[in-house]
C-alpha positions as a printed NumPy array, in Angstrom:
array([[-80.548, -54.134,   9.025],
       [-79.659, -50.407,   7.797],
       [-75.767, -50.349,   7.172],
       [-74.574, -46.97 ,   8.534],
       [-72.144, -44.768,   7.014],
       [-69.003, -44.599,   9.147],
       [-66.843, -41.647,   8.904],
       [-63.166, -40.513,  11.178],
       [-63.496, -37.05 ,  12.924],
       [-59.797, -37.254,  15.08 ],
       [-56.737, -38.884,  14.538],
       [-53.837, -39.27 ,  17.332],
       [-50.692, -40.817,  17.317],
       [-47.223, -41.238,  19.444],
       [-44.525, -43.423,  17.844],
       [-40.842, -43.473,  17.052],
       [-41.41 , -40.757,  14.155],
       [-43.472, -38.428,  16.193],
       [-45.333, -37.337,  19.501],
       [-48.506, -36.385,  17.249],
       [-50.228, -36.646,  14.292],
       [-48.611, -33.607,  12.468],
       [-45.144, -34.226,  13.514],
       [-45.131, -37.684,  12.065],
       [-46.918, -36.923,   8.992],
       [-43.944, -34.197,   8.565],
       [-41.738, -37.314,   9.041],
       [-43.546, -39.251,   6.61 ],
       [-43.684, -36.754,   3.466],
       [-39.654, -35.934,   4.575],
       [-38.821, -39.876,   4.259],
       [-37.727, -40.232,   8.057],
       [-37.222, -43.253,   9.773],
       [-36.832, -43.413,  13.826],
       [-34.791, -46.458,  14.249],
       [-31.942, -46.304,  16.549],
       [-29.955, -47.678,  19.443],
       [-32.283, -49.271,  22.695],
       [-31.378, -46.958,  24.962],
       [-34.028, -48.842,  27.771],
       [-32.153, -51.367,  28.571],
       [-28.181, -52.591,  28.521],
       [-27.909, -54.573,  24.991],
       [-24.11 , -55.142,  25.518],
       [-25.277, -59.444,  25.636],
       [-27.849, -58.692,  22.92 ],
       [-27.498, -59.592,  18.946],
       [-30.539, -56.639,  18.632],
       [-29.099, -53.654,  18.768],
       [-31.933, -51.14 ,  17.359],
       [-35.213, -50.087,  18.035],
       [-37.874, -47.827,  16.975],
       [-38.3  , -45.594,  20.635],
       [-40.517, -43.319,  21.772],
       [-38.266, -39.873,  22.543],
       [-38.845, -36.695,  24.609],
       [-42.671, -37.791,  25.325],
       [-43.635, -36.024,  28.774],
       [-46.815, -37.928,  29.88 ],
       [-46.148, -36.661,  33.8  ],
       [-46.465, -32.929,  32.228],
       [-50.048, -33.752,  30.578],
       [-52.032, -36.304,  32.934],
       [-50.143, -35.488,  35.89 ],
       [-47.332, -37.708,  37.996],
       [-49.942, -39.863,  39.837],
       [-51.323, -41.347,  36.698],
       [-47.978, -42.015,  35.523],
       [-47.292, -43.917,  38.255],
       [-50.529, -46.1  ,  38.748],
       [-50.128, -46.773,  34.42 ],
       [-47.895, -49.345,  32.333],
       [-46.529, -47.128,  29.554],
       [-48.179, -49.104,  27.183],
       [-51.716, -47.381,  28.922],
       [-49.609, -43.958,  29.128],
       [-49.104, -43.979,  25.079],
       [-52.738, -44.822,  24.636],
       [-54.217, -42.15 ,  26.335],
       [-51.701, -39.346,  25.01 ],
       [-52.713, -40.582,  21.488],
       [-56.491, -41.063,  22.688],
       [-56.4  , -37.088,  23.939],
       [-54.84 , -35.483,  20.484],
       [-58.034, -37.68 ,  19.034],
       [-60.736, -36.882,  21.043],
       [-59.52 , -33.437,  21.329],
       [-59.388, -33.038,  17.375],
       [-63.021, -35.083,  16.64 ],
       [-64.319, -31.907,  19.231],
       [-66.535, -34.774,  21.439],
       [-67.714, -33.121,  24.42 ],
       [-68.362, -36.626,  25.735],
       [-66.947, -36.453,  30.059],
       [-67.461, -38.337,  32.957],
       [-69.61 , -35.495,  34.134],
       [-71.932, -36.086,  31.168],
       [-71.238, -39.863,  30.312],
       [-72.43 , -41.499,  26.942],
       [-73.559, -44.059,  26.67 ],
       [-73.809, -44.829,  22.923],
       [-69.9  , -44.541,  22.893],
       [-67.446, -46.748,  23.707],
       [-63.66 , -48.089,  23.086],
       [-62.198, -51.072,  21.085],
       [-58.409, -50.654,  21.983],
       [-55.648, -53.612,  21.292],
       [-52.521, -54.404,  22.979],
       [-50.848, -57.596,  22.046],
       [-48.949, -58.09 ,  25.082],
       [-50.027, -55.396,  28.174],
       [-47.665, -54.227,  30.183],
       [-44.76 , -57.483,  29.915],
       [-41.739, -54.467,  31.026],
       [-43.508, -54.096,  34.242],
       [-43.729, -58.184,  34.574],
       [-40.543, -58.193,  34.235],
       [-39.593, -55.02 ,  36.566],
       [-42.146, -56.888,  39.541],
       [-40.575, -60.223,  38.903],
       [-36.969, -59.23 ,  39.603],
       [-38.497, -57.459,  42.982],
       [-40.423, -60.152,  43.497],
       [-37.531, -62.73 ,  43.882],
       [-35.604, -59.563,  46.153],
       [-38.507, -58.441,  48.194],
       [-41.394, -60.919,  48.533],
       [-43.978, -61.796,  45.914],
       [-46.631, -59.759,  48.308],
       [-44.422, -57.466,  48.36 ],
       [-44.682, -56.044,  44.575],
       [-46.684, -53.149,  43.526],
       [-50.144, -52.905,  44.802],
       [-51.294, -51.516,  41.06 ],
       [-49.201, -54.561,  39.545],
       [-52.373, -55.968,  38.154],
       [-54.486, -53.32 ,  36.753],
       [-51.479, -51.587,  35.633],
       [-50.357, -54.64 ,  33.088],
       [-53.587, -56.511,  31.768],
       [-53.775, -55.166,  28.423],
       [-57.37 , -54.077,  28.378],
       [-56.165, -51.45 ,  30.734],
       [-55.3  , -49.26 ,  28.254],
       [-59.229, -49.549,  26.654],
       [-60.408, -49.661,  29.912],
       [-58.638, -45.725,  31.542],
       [-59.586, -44.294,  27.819],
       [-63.467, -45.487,  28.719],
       [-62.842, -43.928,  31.974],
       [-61.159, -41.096,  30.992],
       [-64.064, -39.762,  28.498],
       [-67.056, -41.171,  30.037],
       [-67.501, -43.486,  27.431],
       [-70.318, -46.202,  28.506],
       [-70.95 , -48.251,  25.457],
       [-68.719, -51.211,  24.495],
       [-65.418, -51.268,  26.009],
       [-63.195, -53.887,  24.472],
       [-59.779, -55.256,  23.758],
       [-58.875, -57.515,  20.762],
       [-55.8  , -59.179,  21.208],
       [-54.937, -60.606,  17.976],
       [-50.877, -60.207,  17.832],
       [-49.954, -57.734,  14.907],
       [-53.485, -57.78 ,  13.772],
       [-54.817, -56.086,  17.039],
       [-55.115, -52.618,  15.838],
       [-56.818, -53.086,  12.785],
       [-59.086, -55.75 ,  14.488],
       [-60.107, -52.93 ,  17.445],
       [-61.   , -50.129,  14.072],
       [-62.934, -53.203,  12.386],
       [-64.486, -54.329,  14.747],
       [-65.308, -50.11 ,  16.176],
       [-66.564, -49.744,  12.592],
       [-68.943, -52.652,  12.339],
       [-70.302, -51.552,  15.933],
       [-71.301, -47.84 ,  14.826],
       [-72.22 , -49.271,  11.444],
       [-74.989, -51.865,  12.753],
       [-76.299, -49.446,  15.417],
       [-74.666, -50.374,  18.499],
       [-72.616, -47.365,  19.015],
       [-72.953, -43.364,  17.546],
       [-68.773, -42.803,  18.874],
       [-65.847, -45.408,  19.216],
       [-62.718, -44.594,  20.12 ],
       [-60.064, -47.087,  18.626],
       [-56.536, -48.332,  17.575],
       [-53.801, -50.109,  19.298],
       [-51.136, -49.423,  21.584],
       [-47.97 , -51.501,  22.658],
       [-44.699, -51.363,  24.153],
       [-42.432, -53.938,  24.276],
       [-38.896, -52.644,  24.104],
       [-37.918, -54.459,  27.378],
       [-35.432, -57.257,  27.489],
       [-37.64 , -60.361,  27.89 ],
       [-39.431, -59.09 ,  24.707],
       [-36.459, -58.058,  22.514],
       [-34.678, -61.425,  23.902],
       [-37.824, -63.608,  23.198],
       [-38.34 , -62.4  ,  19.577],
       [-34.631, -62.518,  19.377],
       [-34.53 , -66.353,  20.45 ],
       [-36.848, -67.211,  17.549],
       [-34.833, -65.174,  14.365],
       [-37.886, -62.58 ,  14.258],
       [-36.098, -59.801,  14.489],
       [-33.179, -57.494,  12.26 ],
       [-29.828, -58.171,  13.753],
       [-28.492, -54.62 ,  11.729],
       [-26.235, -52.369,  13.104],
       [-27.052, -49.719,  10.36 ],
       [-30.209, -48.113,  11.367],
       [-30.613, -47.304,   7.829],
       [-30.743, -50.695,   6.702],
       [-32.48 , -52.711,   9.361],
       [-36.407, -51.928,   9.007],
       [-35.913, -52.518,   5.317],
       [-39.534, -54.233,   4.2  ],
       [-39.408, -56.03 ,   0.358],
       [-35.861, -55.535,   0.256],
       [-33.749, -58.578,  -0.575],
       [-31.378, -57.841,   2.359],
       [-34.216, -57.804,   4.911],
       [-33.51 , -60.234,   8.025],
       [-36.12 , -59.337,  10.719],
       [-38.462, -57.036,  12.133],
       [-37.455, -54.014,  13.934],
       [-39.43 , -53.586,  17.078],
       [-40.959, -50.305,  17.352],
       [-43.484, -49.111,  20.034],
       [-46.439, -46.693,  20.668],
       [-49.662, -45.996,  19.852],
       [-52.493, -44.728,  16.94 ],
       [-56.155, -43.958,  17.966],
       [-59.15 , -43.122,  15.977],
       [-62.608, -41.332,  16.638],
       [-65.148, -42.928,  14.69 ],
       [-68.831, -41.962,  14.397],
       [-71.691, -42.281,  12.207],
       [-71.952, -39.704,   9.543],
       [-75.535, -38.679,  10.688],
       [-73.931, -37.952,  14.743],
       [-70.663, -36.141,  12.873],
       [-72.936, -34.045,  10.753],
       [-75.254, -33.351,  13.26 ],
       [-72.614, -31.752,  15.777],
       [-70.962, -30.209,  12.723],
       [-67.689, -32.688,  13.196],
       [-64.874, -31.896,  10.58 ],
       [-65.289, -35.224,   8.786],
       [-61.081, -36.744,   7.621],
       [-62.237, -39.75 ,   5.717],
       [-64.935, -42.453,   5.825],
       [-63.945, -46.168,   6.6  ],
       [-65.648, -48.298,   4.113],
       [-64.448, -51.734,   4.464],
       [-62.854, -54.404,   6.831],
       [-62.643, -57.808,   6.433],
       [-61.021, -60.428,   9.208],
       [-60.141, -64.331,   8.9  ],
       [-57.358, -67.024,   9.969],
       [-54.288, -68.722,   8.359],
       [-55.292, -71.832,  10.626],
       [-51.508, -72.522,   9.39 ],
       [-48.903, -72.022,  11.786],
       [-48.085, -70.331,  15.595],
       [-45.512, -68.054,  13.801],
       [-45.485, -68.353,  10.484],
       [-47.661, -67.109,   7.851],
       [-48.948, -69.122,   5.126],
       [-46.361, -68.501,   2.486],
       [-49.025, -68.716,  -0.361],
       [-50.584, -65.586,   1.525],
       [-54.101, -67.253,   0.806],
       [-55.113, -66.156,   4.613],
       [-54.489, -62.291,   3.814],
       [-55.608, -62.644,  -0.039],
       [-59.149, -63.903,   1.267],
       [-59.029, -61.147,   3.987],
       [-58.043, -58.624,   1.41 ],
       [-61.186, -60.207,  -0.403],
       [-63.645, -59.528,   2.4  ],
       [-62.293, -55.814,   2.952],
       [-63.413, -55.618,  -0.387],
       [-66.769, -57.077,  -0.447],
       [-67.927, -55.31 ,   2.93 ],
       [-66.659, -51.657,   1.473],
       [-68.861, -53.173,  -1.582],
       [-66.512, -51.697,  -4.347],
       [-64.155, -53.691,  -6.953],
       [-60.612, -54.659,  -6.224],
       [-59.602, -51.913,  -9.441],
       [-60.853, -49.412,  -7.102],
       [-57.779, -49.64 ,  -4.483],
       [-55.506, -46.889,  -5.023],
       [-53.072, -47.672,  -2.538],
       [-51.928, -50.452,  -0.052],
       [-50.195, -50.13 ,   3.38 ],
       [-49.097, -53.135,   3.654],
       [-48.165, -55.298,   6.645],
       [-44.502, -55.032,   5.315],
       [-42.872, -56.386,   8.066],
       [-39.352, -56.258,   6.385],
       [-38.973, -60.838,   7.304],
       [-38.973, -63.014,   4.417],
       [-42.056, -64.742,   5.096],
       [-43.905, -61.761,   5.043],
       [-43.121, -59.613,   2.819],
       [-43.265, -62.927,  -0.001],
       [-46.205, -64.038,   1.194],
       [-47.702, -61.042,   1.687],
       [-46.829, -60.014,  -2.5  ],
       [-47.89 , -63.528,  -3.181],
       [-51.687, -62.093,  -2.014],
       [-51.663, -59.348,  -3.456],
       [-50.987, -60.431,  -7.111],
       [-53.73 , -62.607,  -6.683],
       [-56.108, -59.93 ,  -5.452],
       [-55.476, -57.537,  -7.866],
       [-54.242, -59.477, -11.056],
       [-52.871, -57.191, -13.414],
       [-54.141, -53.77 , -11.067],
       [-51.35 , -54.943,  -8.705],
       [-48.483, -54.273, -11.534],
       [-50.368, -49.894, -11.254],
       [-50.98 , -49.789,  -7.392],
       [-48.762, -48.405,  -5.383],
       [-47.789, -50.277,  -1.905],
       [-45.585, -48.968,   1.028],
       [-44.719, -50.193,   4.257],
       [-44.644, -47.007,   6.894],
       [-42.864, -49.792,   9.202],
       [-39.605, -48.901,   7.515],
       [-39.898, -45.999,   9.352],
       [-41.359, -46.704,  12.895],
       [-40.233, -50.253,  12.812],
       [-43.164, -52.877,  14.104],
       [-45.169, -51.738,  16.738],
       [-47.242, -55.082,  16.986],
       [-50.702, -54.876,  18.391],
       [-50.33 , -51.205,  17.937],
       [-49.316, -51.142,  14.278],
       [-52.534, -51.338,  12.883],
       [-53.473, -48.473,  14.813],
       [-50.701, -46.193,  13.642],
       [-50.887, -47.425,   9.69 ],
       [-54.78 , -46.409,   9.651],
       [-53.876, -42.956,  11.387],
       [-51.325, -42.679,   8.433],
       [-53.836, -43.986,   6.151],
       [-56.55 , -40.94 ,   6.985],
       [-53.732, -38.602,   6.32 ],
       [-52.794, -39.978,   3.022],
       [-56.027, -39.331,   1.967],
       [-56.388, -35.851,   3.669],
       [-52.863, -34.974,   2.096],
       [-53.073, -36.854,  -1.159],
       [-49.756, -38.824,  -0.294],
       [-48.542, -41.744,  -0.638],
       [-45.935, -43.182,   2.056],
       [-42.446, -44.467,   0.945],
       [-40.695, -47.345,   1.545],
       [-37.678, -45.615,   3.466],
       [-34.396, -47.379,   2.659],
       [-35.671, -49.925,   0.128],
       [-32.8  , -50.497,  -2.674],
       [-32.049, -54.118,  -3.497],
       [-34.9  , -55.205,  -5.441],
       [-35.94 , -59.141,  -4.627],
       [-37.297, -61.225,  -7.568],
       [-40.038, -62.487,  -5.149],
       [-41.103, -58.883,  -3.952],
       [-41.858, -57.496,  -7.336],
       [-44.367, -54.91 ,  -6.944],
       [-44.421, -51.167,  -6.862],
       [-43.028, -50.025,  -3.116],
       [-42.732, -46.646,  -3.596],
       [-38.791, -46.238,  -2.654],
       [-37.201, -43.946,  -1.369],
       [-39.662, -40.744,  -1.333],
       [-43.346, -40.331,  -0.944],
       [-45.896, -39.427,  -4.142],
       [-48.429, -37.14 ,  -4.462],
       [-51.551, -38.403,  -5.616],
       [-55.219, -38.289,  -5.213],
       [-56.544, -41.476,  -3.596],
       [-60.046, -42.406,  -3.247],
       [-59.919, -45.632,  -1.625],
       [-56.6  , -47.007,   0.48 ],
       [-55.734, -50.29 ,   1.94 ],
       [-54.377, -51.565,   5.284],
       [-53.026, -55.253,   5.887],
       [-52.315, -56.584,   9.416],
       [-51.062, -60.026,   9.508],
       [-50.431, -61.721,  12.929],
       [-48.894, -64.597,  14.703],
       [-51.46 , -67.26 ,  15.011],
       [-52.535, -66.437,  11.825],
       [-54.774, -63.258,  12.444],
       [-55.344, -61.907,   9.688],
       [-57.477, -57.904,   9.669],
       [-57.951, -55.807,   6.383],
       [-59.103, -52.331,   6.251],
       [-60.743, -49.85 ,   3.78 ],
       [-60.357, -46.047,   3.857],
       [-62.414, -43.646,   1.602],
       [-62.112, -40.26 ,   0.658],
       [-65.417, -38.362,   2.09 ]])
C-alpha cells in the first residue's frame, strides 16, 4: 500500500498558559508557568493545593449559552480548541456540505467525572430520575469527538482513544496512520480533559500521584530532584491533519509534516511505569522506524516529564538507551512544568507545542528546574527556551496501564 505524506495545516489550543495557540506560545518563549491555587472547589481538607486552571475562557460568548449548558467542559475546551484549528487549516468542510473523507480521533481519559460528581450529590437530594436529562451524552468521553464530528460535518471515522496520559498522542497517531493509508484526506485530532474536581484531585491525591507544594514555582518541577507529584492541569490541544496532496491542492498553509508514531504496552503495572523505561524506549523505537529516519536525526524531545520519580527516571533511563551517546547533544524539555498534566489531553497540547517549535525554531524550557538529580542526567533545557533550527522533534506520552504513544514531527 502507498504510504501518504501527512502534513498539519491548524493548530488550536486552551490550557492553563493560554486561551490560544499564540498566547501560549508567548508563554512558552517568556518561560511562564500557570500553576496556581484551585479556585473550583474548597481545598481547605485537601493536601493539593495547586492546579494548572483554565482562566477568563468565555465559551457562552463563542458557541452560545445553550451549548454550554447541554456540554461537560471537558467537550466545551475541545471544541474552542477544535474552532482556532479548523479555522486556521481554512477547511470549508460544514454540515451543509458534509465530508465524508474526514473525520475525528479525539481522547479524553476520563469524560466528564465533575459532572458525575455534580449529578451524584443531586441525585442522593433529588431522585436519581431526577438528574439532568443531558447527564449522559454530556459526560461519556467520546462526546467531545463526537460534537467536533457534528460540529464540522465531518463523516469519516469518528473515534475516541482512551489510553490515560497517552490519549492524545494515541488520537494524532492513530489520525495520522488513517490519512496516511487512505482512509481519510482530513482528521481532526488531540485530546481534551478536565479533571480539576474534588473526586479527581482527592483520588490522585489518595494514591501519592500528585505535588503536595505550596510554592507554585516549585511544584510542576519535572527531572528535578525535589519533584514529588504531578500537578494536575486541564484543557485541550487539537490538530488538522491532511494529506499533503488535499493541503496542496486547496493551497493549505502547510506548519509541519508528522512523520512518525509508534504505540506499545508496559504490560507492567496499573500505575506504575516500568522503571527500566523499556516500554517507552521500544515505543521511542517504533516512532522511529515508521518516520523511517535514524535515532541521530531527533533534534529535540518533549518528553512525558511528568515531574514523579518514576517517570521522569524511567523515562531518562529510555532515552539513554535510544539515543546512546546522541542523548548526552539532544535537548529535552517538559512543557508540563508549565501547564502542569493535563492527562488524556496532554498529548494533544505537547504536539500543538511541538508544530510551533518547529515553525518558531524554539525549543521549550524546563520552567523551574534547579536541583539537578544524579538519575535525571540529561540536557532539560532550564530555565529559558533556545533558539534553534529543528528538523525532526519528539513527543513521549506514557500512561497508567502502561500506554505507551510516541510521536514524530518534521519540518516541511
Amino acid at each position: 500500500m502507498e504510504k501518504r505524506r501527512v502534513v498539519v495545516t491548524g493548530i488550536g489550543t486552551v490550557n492553563p498558559i493560554g486561551n490560544n495557540a499564540e498566547d501560549s506560545w508567548k508563554a512558552i518563549e517568556e518561560g511562564r508557568h500557570g500553576i496556581g491555587e484551585i479556585s473550583r472547589f474548597d481545598t481547605t481538607d485537601y493536601t493539593v493545593k495547586l492546579a494548572g486552571e483554565v482562566k477568563g475562557l468565555n465559551f457562552a460568548e463563542k458557541f452560545g449559552k445553550k451549548e454550554e449548558r447541554t456540554s461537560d467542559l471537558f467537550t466545551q475546551y475541545a471544541l474552542y480548541a477544535a474552532e482556532e484549528a479548523y479555522l486556521m487549516s481554512g477547511l470549508s468542510v460544514s454540515k451543509e456540505a458534509p465530508d465524508e473523507r474526514a473525520g475525528v480521533i479525539l481522547s479524553s481519559g476520563i469524560g466528564g467525572i465533575g459532572l458525575t460528581e455534580r449529578e451524584h450529590d443531586r441525585g442522593l437530594e433529588k431522585g436519581f430520575e431526577r438528574i439532568n436529562p443531558h447527564y449522559i451524552p454530556m459526560t461519556i468521553a467520546n462526546m467531545a469527538a463526537a460534537s467536533i464530528a457534528i460540529r464540522y460535518g465531518l463523516k469519516g471515522m469518528c473515534s475516541c482513544p482512551v489510553t490515560a496520559c497517552a490519549g492524545g498522542s494515541n488520537a494524532i497517531g492513530d489520525a495520522f496512520h488513517r490519512i496516511r493509508d487512505g482512509y481519510e484526506d482530513v482528521m481532526l485530532c488531540g485530546g481534551t480533559e478536565s479533571t480539576i474536581t474534588p473526586v479527581a484531585v482527592g483520588g490522585f491525591a489518595s494514591m501519592r500521584a500528585l505535588s503536595h507544594a505550596t510554592d507554585p514555582d516549585r511544584a510542576s518541577i519535572p527531572f528535578d530532584a525535589e519533584r514529588s507529584g504531578f500537578v494536575m492541569g486541564e484543557g485541550a490541544g487539537v490538530l488538522v491533519l491532511e494529506s499533503e496532496e488535499h493541503a496542496k491542492k486547496r493551497g493549505a498553509k502547510i506548519l509541519a509534516e508528522i512523520v512518525g508514531y509508534g504505540a506499545n504496552c508496559d504490560a507492567y503495572h496499573v500505575t506504575a511505569p516500568d522503571p527500566e523505561g523499556e516500554g517507552g524506549k521500544r515505543c521511542m523505537e517504533l516512532a522511529i522506524e515508521d518516520a523511517g529516519i535514524s535515532a541521530n536525526d531527533i533534534d529535540y524531545i518533549n518528553a512525558h516529564g511528568t515531574s514523579t520519580h518514576l517517570n521522569d527516571a524511567g523515562e531518562t533511563k529510555a532515552i539513554k538507551k535510544v539515543f546512546g551517546d546522541h542523548a548526552k547533544e539532544l535537548k529535552v524539555s517538559s512543557t508540563k512544568s508549565m501547564t502542569g498534566h493535563l492527562l488524556g489531553g496532554a498529548g494533544g497540547v505537547e504536539a500543538v507545542f511541538c508544530v510551533q517549535a518547529i515553525g518558531h525554531g524554539f525549543i521549550p524550557p524546563t520552567v523551574n528546574y534547579k536541583v539537578p538529580d544524579p538519575e535525571c542526567d540529561l540536557d532539560y533545557v532550564p530555565g529559558k527556551g533556545i533558539k534553534a533550527d529543528l528538523k525532526y522533534v519528539l513527543s513521549n506520552s506514557l500512561g497508567f496501564g502502561g500506554h505507551n504513544a510516541c510521536l514524530i514531527f518534521a519540518k516541511y
